[in-house]
C-alpha positions in Angstrom: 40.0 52.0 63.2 43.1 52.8 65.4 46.5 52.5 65.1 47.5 48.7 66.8 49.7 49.1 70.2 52.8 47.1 69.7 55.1 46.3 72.5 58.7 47.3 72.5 60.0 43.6 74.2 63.4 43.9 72.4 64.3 47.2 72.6 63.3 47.6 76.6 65.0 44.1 77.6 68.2 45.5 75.7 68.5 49.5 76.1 72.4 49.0 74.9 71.5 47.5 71.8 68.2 49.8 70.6 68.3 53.6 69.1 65.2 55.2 69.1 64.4 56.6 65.9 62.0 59.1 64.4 61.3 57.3 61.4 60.8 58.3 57.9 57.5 60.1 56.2 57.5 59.0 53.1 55.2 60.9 50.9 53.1 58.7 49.1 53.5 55.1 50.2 51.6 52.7 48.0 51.1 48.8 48.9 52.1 46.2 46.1 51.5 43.1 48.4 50.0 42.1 51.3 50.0 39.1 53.4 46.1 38.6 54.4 46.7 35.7 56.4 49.3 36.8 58.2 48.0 40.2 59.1 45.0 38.6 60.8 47.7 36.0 62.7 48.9 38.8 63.9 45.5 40.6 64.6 45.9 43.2 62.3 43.2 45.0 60.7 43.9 44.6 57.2 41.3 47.3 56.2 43.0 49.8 58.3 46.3 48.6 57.0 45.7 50.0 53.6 44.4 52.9 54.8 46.3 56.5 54.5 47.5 55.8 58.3 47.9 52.2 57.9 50.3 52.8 55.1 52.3 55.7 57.9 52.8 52.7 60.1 54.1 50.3 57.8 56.3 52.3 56.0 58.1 53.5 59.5 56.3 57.1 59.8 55.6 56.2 63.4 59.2 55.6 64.3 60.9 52.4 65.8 64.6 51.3 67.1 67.4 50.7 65.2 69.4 47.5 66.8 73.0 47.8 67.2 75.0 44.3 66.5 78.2 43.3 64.9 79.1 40.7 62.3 81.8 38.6 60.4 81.8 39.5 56.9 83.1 37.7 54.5 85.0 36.4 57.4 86.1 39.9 58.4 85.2 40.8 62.1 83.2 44.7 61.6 82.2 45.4 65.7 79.9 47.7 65.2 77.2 47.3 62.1 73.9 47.5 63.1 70.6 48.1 61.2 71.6 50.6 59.0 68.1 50.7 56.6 66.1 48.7 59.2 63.5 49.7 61.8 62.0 47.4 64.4 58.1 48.8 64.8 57.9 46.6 68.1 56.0 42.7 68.8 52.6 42.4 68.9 51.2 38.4 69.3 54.5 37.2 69.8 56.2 38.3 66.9 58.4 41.5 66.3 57.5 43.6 63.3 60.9 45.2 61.0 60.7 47.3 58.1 63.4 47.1 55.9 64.5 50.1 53.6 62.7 53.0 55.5 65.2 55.3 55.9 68.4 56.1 57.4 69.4 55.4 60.9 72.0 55.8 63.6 73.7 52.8 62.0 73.7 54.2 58.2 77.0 54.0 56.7 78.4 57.2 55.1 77.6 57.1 51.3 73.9 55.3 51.8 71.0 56.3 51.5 68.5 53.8 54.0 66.2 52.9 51.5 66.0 49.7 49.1 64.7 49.3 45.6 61.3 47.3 45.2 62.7 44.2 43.7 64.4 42.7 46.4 61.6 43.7 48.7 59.4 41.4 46.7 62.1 38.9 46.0 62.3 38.8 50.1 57.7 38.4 50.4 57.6 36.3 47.6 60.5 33.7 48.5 60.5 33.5 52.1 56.1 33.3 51.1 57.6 30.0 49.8 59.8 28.8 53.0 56.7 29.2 55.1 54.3 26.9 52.9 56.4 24.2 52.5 57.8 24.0 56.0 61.4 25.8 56.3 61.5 28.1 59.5 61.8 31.5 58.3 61.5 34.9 58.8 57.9 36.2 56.6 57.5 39.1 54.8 53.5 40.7 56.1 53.5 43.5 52.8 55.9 45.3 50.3 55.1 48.8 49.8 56.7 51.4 47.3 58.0 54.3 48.6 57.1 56.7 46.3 60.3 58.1 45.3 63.4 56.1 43.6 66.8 54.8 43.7 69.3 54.2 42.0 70.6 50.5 41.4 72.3 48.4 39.0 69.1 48.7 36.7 69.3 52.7 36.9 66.4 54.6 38.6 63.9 52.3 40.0 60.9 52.5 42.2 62.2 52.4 46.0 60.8 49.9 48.6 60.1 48.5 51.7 59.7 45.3 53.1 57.8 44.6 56.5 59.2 41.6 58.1 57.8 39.8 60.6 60.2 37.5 63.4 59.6 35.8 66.1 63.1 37.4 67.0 65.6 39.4 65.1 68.6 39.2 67.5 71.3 37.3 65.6 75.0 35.8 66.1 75.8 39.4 65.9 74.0 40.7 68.8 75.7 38.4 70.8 79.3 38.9 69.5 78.6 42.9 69.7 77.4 42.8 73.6 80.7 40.3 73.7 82.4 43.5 72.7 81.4 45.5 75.2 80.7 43.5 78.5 80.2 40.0 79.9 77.3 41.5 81.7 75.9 42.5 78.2 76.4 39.4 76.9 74.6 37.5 79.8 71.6 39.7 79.2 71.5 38.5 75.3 71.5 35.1 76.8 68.0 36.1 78.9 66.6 38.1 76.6 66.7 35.3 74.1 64.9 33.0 76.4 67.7 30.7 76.8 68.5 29.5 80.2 72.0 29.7 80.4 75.0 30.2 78.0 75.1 26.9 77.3 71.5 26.2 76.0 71.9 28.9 73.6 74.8 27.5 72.1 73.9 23.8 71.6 70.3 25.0 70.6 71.1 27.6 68.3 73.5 25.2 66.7 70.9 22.0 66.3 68.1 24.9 64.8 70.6 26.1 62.4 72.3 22.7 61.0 69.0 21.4 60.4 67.7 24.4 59.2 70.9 24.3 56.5 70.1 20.3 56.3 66.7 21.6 55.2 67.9 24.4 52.4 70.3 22.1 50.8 67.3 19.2 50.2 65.5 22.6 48.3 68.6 23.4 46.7 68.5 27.2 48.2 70.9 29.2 48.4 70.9 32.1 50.7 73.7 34.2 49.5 75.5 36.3 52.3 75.9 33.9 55.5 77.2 36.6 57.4 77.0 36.0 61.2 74.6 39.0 61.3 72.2 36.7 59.0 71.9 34.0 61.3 68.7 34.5 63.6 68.8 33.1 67.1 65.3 31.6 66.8 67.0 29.6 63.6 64.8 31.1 61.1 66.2 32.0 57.5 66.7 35.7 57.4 67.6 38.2 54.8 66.5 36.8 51.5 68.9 39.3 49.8 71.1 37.6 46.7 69.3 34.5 47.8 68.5 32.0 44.9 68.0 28.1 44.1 70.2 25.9 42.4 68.4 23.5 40.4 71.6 20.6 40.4 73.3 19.4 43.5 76.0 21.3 42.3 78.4 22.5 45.4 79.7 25.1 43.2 76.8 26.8 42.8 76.8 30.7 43.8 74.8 33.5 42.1 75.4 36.6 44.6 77.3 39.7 43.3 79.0 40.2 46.2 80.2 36.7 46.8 83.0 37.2 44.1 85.1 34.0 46.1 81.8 31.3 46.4 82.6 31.7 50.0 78.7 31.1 50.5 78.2 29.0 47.5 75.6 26.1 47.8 77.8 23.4 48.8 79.5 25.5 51.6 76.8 25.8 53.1 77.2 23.2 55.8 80.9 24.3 56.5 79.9 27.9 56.8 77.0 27.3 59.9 79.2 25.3 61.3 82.1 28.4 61.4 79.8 30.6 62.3 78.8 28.7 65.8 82.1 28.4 66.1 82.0 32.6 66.4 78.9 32.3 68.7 80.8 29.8 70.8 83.6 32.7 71.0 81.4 35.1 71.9 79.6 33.1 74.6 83.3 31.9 75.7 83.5 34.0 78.9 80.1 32.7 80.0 80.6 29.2 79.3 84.5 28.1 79.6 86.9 25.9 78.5 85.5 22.7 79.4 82.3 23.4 78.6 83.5 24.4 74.7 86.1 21.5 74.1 82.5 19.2 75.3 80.4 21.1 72.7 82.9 20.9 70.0 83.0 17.1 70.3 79.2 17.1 69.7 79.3 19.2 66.7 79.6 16.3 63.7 77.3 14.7 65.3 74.3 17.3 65.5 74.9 17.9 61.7 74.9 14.4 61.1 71.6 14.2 62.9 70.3 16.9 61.0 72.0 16.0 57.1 70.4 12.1 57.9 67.0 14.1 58.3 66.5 15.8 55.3 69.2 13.8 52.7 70.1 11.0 54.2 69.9 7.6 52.0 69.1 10.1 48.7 72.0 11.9 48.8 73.7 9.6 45.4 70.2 10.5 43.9 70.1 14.4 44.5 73.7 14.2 43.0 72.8 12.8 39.7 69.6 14.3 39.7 69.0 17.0 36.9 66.9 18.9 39.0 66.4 19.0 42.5 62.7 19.8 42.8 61.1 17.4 40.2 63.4 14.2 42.0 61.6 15.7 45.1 58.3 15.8 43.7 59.0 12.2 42.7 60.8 11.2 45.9 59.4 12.9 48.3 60.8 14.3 51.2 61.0 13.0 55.0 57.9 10.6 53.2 56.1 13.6 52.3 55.7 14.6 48.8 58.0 17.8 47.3 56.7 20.8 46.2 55.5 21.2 42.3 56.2 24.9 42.3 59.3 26.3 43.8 60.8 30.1 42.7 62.8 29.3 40.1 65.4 31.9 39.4 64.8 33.0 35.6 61.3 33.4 36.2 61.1 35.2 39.3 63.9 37.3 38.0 61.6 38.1 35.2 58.4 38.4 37.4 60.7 41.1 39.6 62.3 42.8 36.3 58.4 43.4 35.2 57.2 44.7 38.2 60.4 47.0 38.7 60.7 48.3 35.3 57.3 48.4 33.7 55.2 48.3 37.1 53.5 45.3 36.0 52.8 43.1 38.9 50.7 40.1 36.7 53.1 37.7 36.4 55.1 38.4 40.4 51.4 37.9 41.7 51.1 34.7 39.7 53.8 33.4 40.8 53.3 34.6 44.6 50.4 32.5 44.5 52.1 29.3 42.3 54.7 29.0 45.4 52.3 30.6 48.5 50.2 26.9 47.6 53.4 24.8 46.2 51.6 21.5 46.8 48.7 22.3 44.9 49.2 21.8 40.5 46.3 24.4 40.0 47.9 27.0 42.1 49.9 28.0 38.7 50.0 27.4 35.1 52.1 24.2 34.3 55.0 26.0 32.5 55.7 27.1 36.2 56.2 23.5 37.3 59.2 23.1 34.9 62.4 22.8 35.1 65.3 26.3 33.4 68.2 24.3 34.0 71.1 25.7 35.3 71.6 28.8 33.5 74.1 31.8 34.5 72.2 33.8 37.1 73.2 36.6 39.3 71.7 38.3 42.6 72.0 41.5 43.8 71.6 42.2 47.7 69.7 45.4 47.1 68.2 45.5 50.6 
């Protein structure tokens, strides 16, 4: 079995943006979850993936680019920030291959250390697992490994971890406000290397892919957390699953992230926060496209969300509101005339599914519940206790990745 030859598309379309890096040999990488499936998708051996050197390439032993790109956080413009515990691998079948939390990087911030803690690594496979299978574009996750060694978090010293995940693209608002930074040239080649044909097109099509994409997390109730302009994908699939969670009301108030001490990304801001952030990709893209050709996208804007909110609320909008939870009026309701999921990730339980795996390294319960919402259609998939509504309890998120 040999290692699989993976193209470096990104990084060889966009020199500026990539840093070659050596990667990280980690000393004893163990899997905790693979994605079968998805690794044959991909035409991946999966027996050679758990072997001693598929385990080197997954956990970034083979090296990979680091991608520069900038980002509003919090509203705060930060030009330069970059994948600072990231490592693209390179494409293969179409889709680019990133490992999260293998090490530092020419984008590391002083005081870090590149790698993550296991937990959010599975909180990232097992929810955007989820996403895929009920039919919100997304970002998946093809295996979690542990690293080996440990961390230090919030929960003391925990078992350190990696997530490999799997895009069909991971430039982001970012990339494009960061070559906007540096020249118009720069930016145009963003524009190409995206596959867009002009300026234009990516604008008005990155902005219908991420209102209905929003459209489509707010009928789940999800909340993603940190809607940073670096975490909005180009292709408008949901990235970074860090402090993500789901509210089980309609409740616009509703924010469990640590670092969102304001609710700026709470559940019912949402909506106004994609919207802001196009705004920043029409900025960036505003030497490329003009004045005329903004002041005519801006009048389009209410109307694309309204397009995309009449798609997945529309007419139950008065019942999602006095609904006591979401996912059983969705079960009941349907959505877009198909019927809602039974099992959806529930925050108390995957908390506690993570919290096992993380502190005791029991995995039981996180691999239930990996297949409960892998097959969320299906009531034999889990045990029925899955299927029931926590209510809205107090919950926090931590990034972590």
């Amino acid at each position: 079995m040999q290692r699989p030859q993976l193209a470096h598309t990104l990084a060889d379309a966009l020199p500026e943006l990539a840093h070659e890096e050596p990667g990280t040999q980690f000393e004893n990488p163990q899997l905790v979850a693979l994605n079968e499936p998805l690794a044959q998708e991909l035409g991946l051996d999966v027996a050679w993936l758990k072997s001693d050197d598929g385990l080197k390439f997954l956990s970034g032993g083979y090296g990979g680019h680091a991608m520069a790109y900038a980002a509003h956080q919090f509203g705060q413009f930060v030009p330069l920030l970059g994948d600072g515990r990231a490592l693209l691998l390179g494409d293969i079948a179409g889709r680019e291959i990133q490992l999260k939390g293998s090490g530092l990087t020419a984008f590391s911030r002083p005081g870090t250390d590149g790698v993550g803690a296991i937990g959010p690594m599975l909180r990232e496979h097992l929810v955007s697992s989820f996403m895929h299978a009920v039919g919100v574009p997304t970002t998946r996750s093809l295996a979690v490994l542990a690293t080996g060694g440990t961390v230090i978090r919030q929960n003391g010293a925990v078992p350190g971890g990696i997530v490999v995940r799997v895009a069909a693209s991971h430039l982001r608002v970012g990339s494009v406000q960061y070559a906007a930074t540096q020249s118009e040239a720069l930016t145009q080649k963003v524009v190409e290397a995206s596959g867009f044909n002009d300026a234009e097109d990516m604008l008005r099509t990155v902005t219908r892919r991420q209102f209905d994409l929003v459209a489509h997390w707010m009928r789940l109730g999800f909340v993603h957390g940190v809607m940073n302009t670096d975490n909005v994908a180009l292709s408008g699939e949901t990235i970074d699953y860090g402090p993500c969670a789901f509210t089980e009301r309609f409740d616009g108030s509703a924010s469990f992230s640590s670092i969102d001490r304001q609710g700026r990304y709470a559940f019912g801001n949402q909506p106004n926060i994609i919207a802001w952030n196009m705004a920043r990709l029409a900025e960036a893209l505003y030497p490329l496209l003009g004045a005329d050709t903004v002041d005519e996208y801006v009048k389009t804007v209410q109307a694309e969300w309204d397009t995309a909110w009449q798609r997945w609320i529309g007419d139950d909008h008065e019942g999602l509101n006095a609904a006591a939870d979401i996912t059983t009026y969705n079960r009941e309701h349907g959505i877009n005339g198909e019927p809602g999921p039974i099992f959806i990730p529930r925050n108390q339980m995957l908390q506690d599914a993570i919290d096992a795996a993380e502190l005791h390294g029991d995995y039981t319960r996180y691999h239930e519940l990996l297949a409960a919402v892998s097959d969320p259609y299906n009531e034999k998939a889990g045990p029925e206790w899955m299927a029931r509504p926590e209510g809205q309890l107090p919950y926090v998120t931590f990034c972590g990745t």
